[in-house]
C-alpha positions as CSV (number, residue, x, y, z in Angstrom):
1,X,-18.9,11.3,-31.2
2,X,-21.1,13.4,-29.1
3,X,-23.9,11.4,-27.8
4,X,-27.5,12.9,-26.9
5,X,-27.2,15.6,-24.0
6,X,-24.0,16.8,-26.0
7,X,-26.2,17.4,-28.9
8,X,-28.6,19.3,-27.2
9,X,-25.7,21.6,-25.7
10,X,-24.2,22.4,-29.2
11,X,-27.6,23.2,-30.4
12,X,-28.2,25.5,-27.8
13,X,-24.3,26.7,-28.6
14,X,-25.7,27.2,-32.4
15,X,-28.5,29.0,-31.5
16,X,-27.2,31.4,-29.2
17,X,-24.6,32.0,-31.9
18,X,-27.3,33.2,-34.4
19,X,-29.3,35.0,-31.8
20,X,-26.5,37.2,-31.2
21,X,-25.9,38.0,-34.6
22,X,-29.4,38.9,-34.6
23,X,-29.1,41.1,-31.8
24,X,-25.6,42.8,-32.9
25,X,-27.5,46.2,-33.7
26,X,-29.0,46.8,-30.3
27,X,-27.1,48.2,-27.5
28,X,-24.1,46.9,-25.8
29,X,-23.0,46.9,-22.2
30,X,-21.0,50.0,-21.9
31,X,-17.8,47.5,-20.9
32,X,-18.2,46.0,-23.7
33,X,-18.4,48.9,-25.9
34,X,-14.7,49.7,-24.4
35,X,-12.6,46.5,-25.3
36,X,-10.9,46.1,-28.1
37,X,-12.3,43.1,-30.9
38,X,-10.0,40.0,-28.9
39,X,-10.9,41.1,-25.2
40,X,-14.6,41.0,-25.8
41,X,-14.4,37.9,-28.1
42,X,-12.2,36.3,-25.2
43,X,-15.6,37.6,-22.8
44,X,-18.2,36.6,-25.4
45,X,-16.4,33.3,-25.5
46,X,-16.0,32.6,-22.2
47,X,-19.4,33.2,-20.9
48,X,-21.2,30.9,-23.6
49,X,-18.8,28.1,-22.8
50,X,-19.6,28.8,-18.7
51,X,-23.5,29.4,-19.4
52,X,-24.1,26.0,-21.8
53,X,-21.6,23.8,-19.5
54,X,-23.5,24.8,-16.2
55,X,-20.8,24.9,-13.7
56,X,-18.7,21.6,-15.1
57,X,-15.9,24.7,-15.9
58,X,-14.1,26.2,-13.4
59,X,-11.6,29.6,-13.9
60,X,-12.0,29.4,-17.5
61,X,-10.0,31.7,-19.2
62,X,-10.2,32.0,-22.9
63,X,-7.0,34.0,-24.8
64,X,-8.0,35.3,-28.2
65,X,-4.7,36.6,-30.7
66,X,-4.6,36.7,-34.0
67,X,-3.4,33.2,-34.4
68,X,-5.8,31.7,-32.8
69,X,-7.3,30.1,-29.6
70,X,-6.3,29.1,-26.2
71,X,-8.1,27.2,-23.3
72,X,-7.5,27.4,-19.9
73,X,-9.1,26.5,-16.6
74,X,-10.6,23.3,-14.9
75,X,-13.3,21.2,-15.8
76,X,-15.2,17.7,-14.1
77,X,-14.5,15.4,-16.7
78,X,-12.7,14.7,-20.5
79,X,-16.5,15.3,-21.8
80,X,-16.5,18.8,-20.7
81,X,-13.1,19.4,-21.9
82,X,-13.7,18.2,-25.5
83,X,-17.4,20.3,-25.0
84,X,-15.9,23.4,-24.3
85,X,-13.4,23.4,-27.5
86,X,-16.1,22.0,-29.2
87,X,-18.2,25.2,-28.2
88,X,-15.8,27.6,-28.6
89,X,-14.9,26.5,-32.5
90,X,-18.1,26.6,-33.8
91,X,-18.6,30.3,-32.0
92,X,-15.7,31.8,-33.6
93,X,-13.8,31.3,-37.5
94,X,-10.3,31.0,-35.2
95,X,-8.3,27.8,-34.9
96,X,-7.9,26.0,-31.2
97,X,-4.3,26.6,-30.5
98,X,-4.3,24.6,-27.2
99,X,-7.0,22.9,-25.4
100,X,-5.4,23.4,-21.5
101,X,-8.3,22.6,-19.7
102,X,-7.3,20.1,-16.8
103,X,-9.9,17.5,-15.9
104,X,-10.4,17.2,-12.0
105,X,-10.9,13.9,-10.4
106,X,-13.5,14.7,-8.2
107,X,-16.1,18.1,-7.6
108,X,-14.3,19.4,-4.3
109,X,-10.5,19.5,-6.8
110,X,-12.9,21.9,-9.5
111,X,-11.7,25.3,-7.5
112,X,-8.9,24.7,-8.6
113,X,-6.6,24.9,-5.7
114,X,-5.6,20.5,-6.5
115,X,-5.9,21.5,-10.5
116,X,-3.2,23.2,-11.6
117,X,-3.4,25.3,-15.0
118,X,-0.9,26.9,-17.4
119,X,-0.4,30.5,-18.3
120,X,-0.9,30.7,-21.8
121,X,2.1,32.3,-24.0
122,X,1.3,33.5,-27.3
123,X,4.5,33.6,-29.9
């Protein structure tokens, strides 16, 4: 169950859901215009998560198939983890396929180079 500052992050998730949908007929970065539908989903996906989470992510990488979702990367703490899904489902109608995000023990492990991370392999 989230508890308050979570709440306030999945509102700000919601709303920046709808205010894109808003904004879908103005004009798009030219490298986004380029991608296919899953690359700049993957994109759209990943910078929400990174912009709501401020900096408690670290190399996230978001694959998008037509299956579903998967997480990857390093965050600070199980709260982040379960954040990030919980960001990433209510942005798009795909199912999680795998949460892979490993949790850190401490802020100096968060580049990564201590946290090791999977390479995702869709079937």
């Amino acid at each position: 169950m989230p508890c308050g500052g979570d709440d306030k992050i999945l509102a700000r998730a919601s709303w920046a859901i709808r205010s894109s949908a808003r904004k879908k007929n103005t004009m798009e970065p030219n490298h986004l215009l380029q991608r296919d539908p899953q690359e700049k989903l993957s994109a759209e996906l990943r910078i929400l998560a990174m912009r709501l989470l401020h900096g408690r992510l670290s190399s996230l990488a978001v694959y998008v198939s037509d299956l579903g979702i998967i997480l990857q990367g390093n965050c600070d703490s199980l709260q982040a983890k379960q954040l990030a899904q919980e960001i990433v489902t209510i942005s798009s109608s795909l199912p999680i396929l795998s949460n892979d995000l490993v949790v850190c023990k401490d802020s100096a492990s968060l580049s990564g180079k201590e946290c090791g991370t999977r390479s995702a392999k869709f079937p």
